[in-house]
N, CA, C and O atoms as a GROMACS GRO file, in nm:
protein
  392
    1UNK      N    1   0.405   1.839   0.595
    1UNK     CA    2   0.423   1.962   0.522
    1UNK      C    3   0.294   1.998   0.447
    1UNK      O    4   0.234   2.105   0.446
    2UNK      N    5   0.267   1.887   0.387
    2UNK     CA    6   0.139   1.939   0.287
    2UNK      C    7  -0.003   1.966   0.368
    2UNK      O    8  -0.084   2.046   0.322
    3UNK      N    9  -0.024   1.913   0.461
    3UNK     CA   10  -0.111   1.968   0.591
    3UNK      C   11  -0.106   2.110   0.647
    3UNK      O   12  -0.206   2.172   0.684
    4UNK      N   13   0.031   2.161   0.649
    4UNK     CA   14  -0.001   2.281   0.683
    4UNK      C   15  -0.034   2.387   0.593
    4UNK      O   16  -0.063   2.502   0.627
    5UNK      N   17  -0.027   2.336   0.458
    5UNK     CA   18  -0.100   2.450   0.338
    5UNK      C   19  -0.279   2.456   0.340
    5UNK      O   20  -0.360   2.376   0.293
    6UNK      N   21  -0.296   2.557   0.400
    6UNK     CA   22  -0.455   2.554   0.427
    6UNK      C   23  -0.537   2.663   0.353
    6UNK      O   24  -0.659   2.676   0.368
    7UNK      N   25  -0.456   2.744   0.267
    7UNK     CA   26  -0.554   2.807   0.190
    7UNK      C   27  -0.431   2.771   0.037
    7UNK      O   28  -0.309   2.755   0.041
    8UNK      N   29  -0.543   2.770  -0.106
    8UNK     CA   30  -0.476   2.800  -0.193
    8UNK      C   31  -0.332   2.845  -0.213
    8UNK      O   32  -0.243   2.768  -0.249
    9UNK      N   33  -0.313   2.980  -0.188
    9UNK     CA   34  -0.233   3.091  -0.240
    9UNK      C   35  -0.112   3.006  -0.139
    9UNK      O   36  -0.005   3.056  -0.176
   10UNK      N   37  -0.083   2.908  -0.037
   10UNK     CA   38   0.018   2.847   0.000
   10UNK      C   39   0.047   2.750  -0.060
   10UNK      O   40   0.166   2.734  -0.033
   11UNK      N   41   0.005   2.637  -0.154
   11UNK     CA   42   0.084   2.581  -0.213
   11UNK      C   43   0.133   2.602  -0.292
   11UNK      O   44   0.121   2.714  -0.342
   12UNK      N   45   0.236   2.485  -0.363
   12UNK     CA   46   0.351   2.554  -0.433
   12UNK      C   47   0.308   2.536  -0.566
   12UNK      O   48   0.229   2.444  -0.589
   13UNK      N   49   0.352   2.616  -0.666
   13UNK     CA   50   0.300   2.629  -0.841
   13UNK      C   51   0.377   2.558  -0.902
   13UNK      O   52   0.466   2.597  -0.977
   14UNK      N   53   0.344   2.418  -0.865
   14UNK     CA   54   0.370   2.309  -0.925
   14UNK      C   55   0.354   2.155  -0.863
   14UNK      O   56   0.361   2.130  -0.743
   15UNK      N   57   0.328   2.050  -0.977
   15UNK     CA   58   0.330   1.901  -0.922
   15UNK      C   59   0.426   1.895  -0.858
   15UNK      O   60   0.527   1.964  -0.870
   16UNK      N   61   0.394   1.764  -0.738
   16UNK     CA   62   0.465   1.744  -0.636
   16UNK      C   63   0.471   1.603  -0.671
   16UNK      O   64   0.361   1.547  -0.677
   17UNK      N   65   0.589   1.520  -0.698
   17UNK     CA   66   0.580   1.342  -0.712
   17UNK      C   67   0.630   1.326  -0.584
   17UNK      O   68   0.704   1.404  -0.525
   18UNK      N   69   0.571   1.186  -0.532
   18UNK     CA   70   0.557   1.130  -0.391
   18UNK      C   71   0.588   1.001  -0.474
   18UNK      O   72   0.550   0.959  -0.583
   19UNK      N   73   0.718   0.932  -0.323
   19UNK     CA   74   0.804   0.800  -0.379
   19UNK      C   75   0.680   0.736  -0.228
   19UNK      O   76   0.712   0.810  -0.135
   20UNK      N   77   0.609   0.675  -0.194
   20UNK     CA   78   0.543   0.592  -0.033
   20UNK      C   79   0.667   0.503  -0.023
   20UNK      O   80   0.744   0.449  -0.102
   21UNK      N   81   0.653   0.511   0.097
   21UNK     CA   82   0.708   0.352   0.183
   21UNK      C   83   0.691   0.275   0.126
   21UNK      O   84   0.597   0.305   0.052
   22UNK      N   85   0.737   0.145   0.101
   22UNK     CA   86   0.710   0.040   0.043
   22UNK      C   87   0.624  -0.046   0.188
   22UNK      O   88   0.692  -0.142   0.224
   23UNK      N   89   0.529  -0.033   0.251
   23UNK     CA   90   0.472  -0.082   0.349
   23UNK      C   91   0.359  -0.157   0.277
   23UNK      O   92   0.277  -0.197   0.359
   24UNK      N   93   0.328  -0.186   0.158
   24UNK     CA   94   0.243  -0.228   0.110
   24UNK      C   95   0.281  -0.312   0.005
   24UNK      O   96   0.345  -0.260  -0.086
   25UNK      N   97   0.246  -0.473  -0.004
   25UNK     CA   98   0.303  -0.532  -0.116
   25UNK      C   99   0.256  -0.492  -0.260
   25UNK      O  100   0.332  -0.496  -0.357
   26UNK      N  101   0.144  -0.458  -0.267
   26UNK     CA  102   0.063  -0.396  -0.405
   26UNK      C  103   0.157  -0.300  -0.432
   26UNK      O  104   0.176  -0.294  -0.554
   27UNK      N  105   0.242  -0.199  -0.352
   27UNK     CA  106   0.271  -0.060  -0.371
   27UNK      C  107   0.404  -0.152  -0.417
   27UNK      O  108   0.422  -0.143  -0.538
   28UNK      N  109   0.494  -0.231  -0.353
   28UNK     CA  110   0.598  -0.237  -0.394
   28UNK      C  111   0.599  -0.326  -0.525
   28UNK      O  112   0.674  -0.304  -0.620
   29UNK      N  113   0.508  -0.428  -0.519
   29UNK     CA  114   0.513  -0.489  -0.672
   29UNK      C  115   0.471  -0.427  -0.777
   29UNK      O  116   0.453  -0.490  -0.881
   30UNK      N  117   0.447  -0.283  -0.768
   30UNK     CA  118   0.382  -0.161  -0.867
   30UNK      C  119   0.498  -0.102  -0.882
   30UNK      O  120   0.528  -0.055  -0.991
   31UNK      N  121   0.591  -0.095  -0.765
   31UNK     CA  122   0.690   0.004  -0.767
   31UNK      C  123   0.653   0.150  -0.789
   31UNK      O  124   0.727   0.229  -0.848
   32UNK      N  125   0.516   0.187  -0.730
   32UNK     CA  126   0.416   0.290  -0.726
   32UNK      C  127   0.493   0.436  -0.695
   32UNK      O  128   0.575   0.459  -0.606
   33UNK      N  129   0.458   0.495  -0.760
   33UNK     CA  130   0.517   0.663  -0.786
   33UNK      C  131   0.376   0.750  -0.772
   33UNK      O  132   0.283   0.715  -0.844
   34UNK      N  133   0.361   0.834  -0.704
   34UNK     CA  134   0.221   0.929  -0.735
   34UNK      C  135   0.267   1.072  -0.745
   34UNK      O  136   0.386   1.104  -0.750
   35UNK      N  137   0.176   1.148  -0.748
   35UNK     CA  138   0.205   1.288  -0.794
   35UNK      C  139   0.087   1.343  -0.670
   35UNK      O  140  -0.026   1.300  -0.647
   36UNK      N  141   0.142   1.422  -0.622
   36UNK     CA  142   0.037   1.566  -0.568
   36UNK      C  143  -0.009   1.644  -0.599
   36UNK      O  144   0.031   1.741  -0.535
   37UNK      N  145  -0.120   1.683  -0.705
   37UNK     CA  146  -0.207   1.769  -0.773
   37UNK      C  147  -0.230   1.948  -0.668
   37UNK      O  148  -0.318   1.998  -0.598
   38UNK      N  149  -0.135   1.974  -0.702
   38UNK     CA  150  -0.200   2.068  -0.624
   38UNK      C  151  -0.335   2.187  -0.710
   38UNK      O  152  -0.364   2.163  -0.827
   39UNK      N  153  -0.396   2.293  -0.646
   39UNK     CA  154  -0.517   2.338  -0.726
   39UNK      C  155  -0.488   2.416  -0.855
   39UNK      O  156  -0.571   2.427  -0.946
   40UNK      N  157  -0.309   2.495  -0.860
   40UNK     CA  158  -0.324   2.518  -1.019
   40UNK      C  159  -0.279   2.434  -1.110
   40UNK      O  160  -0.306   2.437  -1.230
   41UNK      N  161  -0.209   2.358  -1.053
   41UNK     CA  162  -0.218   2.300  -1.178
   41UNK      C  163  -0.280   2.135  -1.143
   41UNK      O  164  -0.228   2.070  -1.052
   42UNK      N  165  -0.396   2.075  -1.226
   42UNK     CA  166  -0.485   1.937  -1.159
   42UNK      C  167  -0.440   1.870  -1.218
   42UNK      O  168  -0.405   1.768  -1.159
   43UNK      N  169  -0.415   1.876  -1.343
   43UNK     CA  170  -0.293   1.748  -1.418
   43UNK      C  171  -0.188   1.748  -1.477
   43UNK      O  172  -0.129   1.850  -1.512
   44UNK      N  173  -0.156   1.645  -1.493
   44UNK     CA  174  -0.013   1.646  -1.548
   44UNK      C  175   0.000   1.642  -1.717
   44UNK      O  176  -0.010   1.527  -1.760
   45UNK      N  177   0.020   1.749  -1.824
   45UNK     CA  178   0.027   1.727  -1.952
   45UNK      C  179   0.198   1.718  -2.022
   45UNK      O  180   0.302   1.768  -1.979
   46UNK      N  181   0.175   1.644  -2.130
   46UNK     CA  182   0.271   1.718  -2.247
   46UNK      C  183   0.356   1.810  -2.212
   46UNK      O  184   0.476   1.791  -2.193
   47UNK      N  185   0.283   1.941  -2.198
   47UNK     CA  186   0.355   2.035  -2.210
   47UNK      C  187   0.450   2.055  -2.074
   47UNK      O  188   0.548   2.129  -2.090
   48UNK      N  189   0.432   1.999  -1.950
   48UNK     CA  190   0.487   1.987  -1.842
   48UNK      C  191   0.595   1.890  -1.827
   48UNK      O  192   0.689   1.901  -1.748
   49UNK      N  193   0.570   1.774  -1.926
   49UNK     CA  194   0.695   1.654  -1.916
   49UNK      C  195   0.615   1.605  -2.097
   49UNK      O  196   0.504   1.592  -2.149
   50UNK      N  197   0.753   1.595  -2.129
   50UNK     CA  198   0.716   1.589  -2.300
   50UNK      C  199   0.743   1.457  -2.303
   50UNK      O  200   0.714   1.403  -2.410
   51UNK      N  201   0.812   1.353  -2.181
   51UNK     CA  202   0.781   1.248  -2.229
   51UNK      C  203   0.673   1.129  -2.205
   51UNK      O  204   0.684   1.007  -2.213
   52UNK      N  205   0.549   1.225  -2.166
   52UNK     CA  206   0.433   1.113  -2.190
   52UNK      C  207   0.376   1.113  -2.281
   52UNK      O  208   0.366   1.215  -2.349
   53UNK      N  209   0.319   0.996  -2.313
   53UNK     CA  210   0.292   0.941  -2.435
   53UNK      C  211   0.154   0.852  -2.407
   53UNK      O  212   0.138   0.761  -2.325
   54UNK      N  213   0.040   0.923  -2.522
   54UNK     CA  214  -0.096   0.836  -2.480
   54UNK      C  215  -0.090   0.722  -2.636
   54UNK      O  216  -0.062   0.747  -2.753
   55UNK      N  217  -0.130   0.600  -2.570
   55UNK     CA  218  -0.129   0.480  -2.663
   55UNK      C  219  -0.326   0.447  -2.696
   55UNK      O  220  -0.397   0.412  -2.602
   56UNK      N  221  -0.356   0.457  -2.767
   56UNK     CA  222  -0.455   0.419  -2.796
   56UNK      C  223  -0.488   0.278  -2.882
   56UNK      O  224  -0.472   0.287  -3.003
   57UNK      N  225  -0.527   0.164  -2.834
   57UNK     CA  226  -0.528   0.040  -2.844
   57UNK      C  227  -0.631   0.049  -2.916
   57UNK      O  228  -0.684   0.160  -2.904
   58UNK      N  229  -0.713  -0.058  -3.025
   58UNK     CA  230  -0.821  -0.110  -3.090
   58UNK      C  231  -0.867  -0.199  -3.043
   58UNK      O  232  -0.781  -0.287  -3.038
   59UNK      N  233  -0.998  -0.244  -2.985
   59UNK     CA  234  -1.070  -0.346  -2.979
   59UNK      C  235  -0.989  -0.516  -2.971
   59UNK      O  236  -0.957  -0.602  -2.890
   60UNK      N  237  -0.988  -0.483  -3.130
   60UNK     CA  238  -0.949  -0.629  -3.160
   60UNK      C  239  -0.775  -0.640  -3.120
   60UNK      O  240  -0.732  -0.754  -3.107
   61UNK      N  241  -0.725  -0.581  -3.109
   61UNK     CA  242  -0.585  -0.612  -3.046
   61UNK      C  243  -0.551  -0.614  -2.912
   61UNK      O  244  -0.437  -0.644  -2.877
   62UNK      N  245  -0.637  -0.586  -2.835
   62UNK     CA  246  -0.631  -0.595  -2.680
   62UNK      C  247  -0.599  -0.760  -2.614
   62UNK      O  248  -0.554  -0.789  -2.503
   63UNK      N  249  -0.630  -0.827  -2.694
   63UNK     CA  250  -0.612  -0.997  -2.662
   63UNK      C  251  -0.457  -1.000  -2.685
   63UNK      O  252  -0.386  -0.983  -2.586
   64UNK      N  253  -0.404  -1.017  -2.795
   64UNK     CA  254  -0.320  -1.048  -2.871
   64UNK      C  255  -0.195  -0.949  -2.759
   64UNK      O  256  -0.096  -1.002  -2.708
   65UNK      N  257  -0.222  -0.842  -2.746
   65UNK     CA  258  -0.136  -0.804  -2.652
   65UNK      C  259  -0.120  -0.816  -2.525
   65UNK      O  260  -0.013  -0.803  -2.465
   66UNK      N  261  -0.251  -0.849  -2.467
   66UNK     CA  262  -0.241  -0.924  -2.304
   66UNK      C  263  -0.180  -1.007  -2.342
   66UNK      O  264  -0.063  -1.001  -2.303
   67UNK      N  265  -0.214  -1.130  -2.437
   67UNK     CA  266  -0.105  -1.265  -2.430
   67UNK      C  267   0.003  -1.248  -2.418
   67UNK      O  268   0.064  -1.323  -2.342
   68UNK      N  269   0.088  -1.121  -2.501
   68UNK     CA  270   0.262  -1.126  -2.534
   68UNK      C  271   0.297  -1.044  -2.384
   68UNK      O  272   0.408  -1.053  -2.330
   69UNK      N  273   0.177  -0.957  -2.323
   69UNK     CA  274   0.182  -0.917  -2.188
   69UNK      C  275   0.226  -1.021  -2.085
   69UNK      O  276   0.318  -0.978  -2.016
   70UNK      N  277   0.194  -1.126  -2.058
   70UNK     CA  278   0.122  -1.243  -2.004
   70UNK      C  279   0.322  -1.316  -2.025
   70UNK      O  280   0.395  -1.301  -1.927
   71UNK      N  281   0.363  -1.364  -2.113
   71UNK     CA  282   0.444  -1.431  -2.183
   71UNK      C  283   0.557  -1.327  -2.133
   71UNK      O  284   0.660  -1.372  -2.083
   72UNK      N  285   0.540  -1.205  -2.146
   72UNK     CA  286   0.657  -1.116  -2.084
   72UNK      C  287   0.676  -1.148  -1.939
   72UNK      O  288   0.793  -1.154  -1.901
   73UNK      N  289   0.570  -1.173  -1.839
   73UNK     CA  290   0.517  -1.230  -1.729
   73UNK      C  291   0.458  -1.084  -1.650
   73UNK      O  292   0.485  -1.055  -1.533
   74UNK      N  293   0.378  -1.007  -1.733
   74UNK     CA  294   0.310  -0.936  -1.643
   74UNK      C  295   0.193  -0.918  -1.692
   74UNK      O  296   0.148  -0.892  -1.803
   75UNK      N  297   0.132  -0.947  -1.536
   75UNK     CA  298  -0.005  -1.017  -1.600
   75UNK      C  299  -0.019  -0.960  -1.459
   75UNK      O  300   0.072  -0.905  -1.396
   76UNK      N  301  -0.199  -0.989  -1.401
   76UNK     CA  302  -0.245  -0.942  -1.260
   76UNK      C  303  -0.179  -0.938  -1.178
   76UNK      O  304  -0.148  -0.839  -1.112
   77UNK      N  305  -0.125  -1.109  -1.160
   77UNK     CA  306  -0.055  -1.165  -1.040
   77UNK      C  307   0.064  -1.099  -0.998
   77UNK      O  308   0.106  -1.091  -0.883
   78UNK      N  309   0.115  -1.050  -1.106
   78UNK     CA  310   0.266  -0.999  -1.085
   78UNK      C  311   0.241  -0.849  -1.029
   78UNK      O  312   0.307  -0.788  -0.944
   79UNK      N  313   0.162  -0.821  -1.078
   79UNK     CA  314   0.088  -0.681  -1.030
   79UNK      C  315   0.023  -0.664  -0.906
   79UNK      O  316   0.054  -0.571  -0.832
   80UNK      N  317  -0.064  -0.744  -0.877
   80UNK     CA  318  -0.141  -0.711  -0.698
   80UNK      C  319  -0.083  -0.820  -0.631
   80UNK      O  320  -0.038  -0.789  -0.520
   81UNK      N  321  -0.066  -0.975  -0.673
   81UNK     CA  322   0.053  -1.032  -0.598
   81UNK      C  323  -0.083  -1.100  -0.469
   81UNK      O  324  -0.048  -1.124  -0.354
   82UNK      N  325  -0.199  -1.116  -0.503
   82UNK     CA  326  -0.309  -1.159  -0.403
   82UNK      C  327  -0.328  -1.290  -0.435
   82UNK      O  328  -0.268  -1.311  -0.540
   83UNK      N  329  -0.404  -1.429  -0.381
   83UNK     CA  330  -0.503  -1.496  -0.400
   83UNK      C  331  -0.579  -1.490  -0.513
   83UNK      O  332  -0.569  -1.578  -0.598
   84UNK      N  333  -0.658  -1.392  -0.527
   84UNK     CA  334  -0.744  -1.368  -0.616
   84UNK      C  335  -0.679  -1.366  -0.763
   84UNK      O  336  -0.719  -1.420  -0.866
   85UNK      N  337  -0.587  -1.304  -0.744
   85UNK     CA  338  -0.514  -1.251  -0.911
   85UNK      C  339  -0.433  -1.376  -0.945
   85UNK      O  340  -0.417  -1.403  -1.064
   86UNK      N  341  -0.374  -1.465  -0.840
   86UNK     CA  342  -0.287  -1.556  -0.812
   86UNK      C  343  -0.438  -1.679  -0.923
   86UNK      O  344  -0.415  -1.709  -1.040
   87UNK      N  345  -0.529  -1.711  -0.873
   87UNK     CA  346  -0.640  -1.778  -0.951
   87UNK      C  347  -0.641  -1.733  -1.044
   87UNK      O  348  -0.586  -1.823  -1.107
   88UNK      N  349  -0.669  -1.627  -1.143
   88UNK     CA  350  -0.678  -1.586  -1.214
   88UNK      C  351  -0.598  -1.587  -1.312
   88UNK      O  352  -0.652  -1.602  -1.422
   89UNK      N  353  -0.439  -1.572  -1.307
   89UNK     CA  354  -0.376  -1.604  -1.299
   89UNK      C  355  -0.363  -1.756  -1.402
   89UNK      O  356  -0.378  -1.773  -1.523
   90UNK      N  357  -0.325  -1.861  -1.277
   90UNK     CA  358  -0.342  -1.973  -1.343
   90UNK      C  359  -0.485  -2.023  -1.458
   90UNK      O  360  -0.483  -2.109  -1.546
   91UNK      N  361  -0.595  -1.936  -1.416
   91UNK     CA  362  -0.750  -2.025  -1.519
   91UNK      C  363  -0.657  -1.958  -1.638
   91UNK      O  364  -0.580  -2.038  -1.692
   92UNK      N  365  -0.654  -1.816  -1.688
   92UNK     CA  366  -0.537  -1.766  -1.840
   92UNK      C  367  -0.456  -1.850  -1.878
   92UNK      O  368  -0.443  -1.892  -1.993
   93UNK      N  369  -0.380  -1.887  -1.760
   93UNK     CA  370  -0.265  -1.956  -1.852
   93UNK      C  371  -0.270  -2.069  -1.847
   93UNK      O  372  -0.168  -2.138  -1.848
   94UNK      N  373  -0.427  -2.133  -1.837
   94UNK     CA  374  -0.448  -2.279  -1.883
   94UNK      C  375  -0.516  -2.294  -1.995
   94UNK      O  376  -0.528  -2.399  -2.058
   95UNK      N  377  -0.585  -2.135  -2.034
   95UNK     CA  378  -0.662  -2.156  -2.130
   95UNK      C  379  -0.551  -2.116  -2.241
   95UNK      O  380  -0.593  -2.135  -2.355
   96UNK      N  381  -0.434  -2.072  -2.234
   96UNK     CA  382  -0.357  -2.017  -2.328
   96UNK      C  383  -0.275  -2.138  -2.369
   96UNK      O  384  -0.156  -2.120  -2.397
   97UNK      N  385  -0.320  -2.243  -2.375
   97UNK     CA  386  -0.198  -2.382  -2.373
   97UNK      C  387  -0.235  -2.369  -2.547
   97UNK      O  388  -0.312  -2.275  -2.564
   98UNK      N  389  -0.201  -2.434  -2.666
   98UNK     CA  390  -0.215  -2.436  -2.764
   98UNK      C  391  -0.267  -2.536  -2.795
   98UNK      O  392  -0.293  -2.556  -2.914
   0.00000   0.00000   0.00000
């Protein structure tokens, strides 16, 4: 569908959210949702869905909340679900022993 909109003035005047296939383990351990930007409107605000909400973190609390992140159990691994994050992974939560 969205292929055959080939000039502007055919798409539709408004975001489009897209659920993918779960054909991808990253996508399904994200449980990944996207949106289709079309050209009038390029993002998504406030005033379009009132319930997003921007969090602005400090410096010094970014640790302290990965840990209780981490302890909730979402952390990389749980997130991309690879080798890589899977290492990563364990070096954190060896250095997090008390």
């Amino acid at each position: 569908m969205i292929n055959k909109w080939k000039k502007v003035d055919d798409f539709p005047n408004y975001i489009i959210p897209v659920r993918p296939d779960a054909f991808d383990r990253r996508i399904t351990l994200q449980r990944s949702c996207f949106t289709f930007h079309v050209p009038k409107h390029p993002e998504l605000t406030e005033r379009e869905n009132p319930s997003l909400k921007k969090w602005v973190v400090r410096g010094g609390k970014k640790k302290p909340i990965l840990r209780e992140l981490v302890l909730l159990g979402i952390d990389d691994f749980s997130i991309y679900g690879d080798l890589e994050h899977l290492a990563e992974w364990l070096k954190i939560s060896h250095n997090m022993r008390p």
